[in-house]
Backbone as JSON Lines, residues from 0, in Angstrom:
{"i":0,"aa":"X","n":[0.44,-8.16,29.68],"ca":[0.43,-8.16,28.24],"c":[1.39,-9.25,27.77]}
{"i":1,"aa":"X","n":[0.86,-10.36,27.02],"ca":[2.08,-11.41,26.67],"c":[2.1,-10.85,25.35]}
{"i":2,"aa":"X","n":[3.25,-11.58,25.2],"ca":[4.22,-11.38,23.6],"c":[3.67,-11.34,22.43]}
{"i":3,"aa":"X","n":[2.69,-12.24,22.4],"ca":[1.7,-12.25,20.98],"c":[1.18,-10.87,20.97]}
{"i":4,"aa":"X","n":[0.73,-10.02,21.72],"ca":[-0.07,-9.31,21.96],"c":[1.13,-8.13,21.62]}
{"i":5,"aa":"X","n":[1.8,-7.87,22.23],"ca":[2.54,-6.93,21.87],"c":[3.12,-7.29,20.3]}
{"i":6,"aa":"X","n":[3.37,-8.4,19.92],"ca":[3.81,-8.32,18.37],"c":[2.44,-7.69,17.75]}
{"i":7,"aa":"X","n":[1.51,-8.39,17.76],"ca":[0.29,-8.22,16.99],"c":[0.43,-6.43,16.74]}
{"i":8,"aa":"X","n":[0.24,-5.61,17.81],"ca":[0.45,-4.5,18.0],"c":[1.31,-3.79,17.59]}
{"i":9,"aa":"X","n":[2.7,-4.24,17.45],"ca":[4.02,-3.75,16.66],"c":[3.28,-3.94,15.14]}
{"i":10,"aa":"X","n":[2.53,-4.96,14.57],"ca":[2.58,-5.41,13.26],"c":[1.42,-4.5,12.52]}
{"i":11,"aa":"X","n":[1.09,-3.93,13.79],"ca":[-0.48,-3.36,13.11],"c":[0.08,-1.72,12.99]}
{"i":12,"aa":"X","n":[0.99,-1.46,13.43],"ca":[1.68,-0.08,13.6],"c":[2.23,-0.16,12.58]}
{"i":13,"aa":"X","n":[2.93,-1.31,12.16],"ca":[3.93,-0.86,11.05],"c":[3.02,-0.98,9.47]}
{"i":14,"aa":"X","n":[2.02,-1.75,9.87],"ca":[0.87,-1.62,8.5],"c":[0.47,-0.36,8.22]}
{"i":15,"aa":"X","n":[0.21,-0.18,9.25],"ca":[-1.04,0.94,9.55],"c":[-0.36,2.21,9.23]}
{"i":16,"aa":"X","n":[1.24,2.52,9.61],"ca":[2.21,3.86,8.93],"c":[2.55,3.13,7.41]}
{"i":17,"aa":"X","n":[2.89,2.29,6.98],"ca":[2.79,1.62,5.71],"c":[1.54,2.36,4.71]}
{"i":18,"aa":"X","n":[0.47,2.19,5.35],"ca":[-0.63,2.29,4.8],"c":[-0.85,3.7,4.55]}
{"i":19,"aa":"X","n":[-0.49,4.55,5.08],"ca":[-0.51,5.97,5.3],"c":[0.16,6.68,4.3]}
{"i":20,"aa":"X","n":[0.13,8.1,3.63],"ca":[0.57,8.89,3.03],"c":[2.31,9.55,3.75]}
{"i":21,"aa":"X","n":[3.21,8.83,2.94],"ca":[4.83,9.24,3.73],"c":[5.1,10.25,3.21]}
{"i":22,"aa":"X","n":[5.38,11.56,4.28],"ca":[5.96,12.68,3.26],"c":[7.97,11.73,2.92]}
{"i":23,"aa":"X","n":[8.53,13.01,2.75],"ca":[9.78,12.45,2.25],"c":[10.74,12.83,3.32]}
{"i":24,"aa":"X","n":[11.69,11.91,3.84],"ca":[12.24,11.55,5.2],"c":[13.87,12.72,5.74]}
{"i":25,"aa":"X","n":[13.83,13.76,4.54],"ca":[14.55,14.55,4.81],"c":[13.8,15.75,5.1]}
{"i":26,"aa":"X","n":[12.23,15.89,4.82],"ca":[11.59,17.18,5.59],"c":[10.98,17.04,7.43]}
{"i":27,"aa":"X","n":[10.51,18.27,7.71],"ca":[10.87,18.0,9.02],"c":[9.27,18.71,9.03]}
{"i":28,"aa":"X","n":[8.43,18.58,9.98],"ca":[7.28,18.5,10.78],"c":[7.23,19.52,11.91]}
{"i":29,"aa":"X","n":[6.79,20.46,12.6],"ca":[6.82,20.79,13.85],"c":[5.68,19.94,14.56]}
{"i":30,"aa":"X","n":[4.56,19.61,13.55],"ca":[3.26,18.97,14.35],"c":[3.81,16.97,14.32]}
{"i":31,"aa":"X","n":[4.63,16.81,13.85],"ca":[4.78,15.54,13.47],"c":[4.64,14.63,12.48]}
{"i":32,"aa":"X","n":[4.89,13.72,11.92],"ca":[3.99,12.95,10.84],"c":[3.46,11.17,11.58]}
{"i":33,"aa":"X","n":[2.63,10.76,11.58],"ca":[2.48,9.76,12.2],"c":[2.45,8.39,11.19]}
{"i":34,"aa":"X","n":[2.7,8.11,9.81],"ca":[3.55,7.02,9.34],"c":[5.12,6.97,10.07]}
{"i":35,"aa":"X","n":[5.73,7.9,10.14],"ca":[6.94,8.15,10.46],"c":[7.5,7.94,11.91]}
{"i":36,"aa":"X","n":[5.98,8.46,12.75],"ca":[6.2,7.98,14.45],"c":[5.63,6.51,14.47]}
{"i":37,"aa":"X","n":[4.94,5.91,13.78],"ca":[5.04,4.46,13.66],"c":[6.53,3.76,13.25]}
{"i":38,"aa":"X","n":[6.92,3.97,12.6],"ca":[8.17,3.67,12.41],"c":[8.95,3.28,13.4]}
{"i":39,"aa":"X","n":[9.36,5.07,14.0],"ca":[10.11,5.09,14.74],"c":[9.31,4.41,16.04]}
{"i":40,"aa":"X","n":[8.78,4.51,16.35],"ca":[8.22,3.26,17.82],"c":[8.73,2.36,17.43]}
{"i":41,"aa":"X","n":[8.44,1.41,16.46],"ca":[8.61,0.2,16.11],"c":[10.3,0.3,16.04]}
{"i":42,"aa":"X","n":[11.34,1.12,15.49],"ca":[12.44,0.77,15.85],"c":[12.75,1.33,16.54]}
{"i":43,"aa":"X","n":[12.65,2.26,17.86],"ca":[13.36,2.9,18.72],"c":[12.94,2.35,19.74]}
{"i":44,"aa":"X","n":[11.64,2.32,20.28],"ca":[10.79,1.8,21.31],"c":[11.06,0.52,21.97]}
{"i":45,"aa":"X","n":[11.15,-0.19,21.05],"ca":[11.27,-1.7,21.22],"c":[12.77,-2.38,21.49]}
{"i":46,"aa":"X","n":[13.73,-1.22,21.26],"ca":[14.96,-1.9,21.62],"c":[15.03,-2.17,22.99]}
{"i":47,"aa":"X","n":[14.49,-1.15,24.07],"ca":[14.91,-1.56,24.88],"c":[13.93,-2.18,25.95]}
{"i":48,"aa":"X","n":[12.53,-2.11,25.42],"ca":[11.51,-2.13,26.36],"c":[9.93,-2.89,25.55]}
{"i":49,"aa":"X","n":[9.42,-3.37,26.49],"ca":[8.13,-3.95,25.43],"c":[7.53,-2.41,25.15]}
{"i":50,"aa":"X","n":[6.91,-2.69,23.92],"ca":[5.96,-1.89,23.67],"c":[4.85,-1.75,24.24]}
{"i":51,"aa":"X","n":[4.79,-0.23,24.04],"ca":[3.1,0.0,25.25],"c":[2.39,0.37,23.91]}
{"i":52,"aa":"X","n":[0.67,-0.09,24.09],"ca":[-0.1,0.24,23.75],"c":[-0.48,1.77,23.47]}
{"i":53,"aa":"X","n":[-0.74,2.51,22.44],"ca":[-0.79,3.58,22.59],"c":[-2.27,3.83,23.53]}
{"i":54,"aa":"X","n":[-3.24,3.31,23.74],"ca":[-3.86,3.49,24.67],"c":[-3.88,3.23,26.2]}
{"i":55,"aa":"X","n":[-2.66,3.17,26.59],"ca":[-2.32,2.45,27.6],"c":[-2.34,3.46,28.72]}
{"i":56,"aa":"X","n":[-2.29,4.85,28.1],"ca":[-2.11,6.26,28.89],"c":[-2.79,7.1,27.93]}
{"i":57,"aa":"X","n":[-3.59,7.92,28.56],"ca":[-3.81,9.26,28.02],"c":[-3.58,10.18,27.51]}
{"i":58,"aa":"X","n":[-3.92,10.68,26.52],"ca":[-3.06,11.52,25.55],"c":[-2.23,12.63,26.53]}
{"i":59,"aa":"X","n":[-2.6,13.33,27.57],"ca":[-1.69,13.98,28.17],"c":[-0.37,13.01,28.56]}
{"i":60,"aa":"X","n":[-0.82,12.23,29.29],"ca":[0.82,11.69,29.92],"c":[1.47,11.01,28.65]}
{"i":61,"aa":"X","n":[1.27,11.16,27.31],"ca":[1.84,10.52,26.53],"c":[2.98,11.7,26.43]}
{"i":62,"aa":"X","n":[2.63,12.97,26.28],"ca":[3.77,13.99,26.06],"c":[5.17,14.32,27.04]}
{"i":63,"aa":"X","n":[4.94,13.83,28.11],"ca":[5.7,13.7,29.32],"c":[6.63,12.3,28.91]}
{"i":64,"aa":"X","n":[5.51,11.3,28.95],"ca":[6.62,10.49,28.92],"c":[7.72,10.11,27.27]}
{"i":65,"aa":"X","n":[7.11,10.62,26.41],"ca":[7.89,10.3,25.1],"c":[8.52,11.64,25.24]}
{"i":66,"aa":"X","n":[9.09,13.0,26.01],"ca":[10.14,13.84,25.87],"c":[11.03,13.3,27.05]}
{"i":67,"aa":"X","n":[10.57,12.73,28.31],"ca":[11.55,11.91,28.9],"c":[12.61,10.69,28.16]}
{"i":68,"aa":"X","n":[11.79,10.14,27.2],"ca":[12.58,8.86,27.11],"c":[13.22,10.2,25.52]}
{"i":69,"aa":"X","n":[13.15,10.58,24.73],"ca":[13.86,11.36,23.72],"c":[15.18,11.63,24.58]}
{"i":70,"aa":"X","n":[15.35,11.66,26.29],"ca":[17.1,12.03,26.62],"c":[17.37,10.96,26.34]}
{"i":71,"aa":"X","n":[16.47,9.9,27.39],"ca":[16.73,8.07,27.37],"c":[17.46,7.38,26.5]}
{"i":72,"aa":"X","n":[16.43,8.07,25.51],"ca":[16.7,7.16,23.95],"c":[17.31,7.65,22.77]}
{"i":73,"aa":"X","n":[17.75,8.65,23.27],"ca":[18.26,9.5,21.97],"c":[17.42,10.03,20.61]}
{"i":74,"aa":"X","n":[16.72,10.44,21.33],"ca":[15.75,10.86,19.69],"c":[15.73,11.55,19.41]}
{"i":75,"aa":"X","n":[16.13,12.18,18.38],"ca":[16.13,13.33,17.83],"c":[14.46,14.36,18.23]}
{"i":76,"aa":"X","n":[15.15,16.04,17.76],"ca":[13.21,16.38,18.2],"c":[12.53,15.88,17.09]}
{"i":77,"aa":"X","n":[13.02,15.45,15.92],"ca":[11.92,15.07,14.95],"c":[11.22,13.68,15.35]}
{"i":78,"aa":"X","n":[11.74,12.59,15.51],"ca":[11.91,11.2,16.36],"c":[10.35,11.72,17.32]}
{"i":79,"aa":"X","n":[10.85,12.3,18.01],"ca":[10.07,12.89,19.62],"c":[9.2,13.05,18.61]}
{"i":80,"aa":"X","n":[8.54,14.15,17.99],"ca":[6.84,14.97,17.33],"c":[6.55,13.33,16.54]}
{"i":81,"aa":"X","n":[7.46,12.86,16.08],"ca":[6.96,11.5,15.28],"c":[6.25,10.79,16.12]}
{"i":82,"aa":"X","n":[6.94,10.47,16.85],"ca":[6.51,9.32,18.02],"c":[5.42,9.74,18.77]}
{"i":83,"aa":"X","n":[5.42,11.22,19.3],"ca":[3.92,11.67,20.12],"c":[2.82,11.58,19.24]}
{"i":84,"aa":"X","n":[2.78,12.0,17.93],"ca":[1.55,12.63,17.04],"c":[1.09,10.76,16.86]}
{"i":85,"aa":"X","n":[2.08,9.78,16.45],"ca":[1.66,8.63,16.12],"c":[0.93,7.99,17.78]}
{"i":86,"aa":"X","n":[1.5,8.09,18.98],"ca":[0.69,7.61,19.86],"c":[-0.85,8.17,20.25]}
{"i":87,"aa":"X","n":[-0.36,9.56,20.06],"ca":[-1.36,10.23,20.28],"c":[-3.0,9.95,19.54]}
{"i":88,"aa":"X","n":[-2.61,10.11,18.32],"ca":[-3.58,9.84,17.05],"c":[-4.15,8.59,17.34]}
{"i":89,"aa":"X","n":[-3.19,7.43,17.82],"ca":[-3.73,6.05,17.69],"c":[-4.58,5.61,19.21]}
{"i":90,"aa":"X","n":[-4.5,6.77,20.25],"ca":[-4.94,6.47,21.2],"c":[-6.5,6.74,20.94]}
């Protein structure tokens, strides 16, 4: 995956939760909100690692690996349901 490709992909995430209905950033989700797990990919994800495609894995191994990296990366559990429901959805 070269760089263009992964920006393109960051840019279409952050439209695409842009584009979406935001609840308000002090309520909390048990199912997630996925403007909000766009977000957070785009700034949590990317600090330390290229971005993966949300189709890059299957909606099962997406849940495994985004509560692994939540120790990794520090994410809060809201962060975590953000980030799964937005990969998930977009896969």
């Amino acid at each position: 995956m070269n760089k263009s490709s992964i920006q393109a992909a960051t840019l279409f995430a952050l439209l695409l939760g842009a584009a979406s209905t935001v609840q308000a950033d002090n309520t909390t989700s048990d199912q997630g909100d996925f403007a909000r797990g766009a977000r957070a990919w785009a700034d949590n994800c990317m600090r330390c690692h290229n971005a993966r495609y949300p189709t890059e894995f299957p909606d099962r191994l997406w849940k495994p690996i985004v509560y692994h990296m939540r120790i990794r990366g520090g994410l809060t559990g809201q962060e975590t349901r953000d980030i799964l429901k937005y990969l998930q959805e977009s896969n």
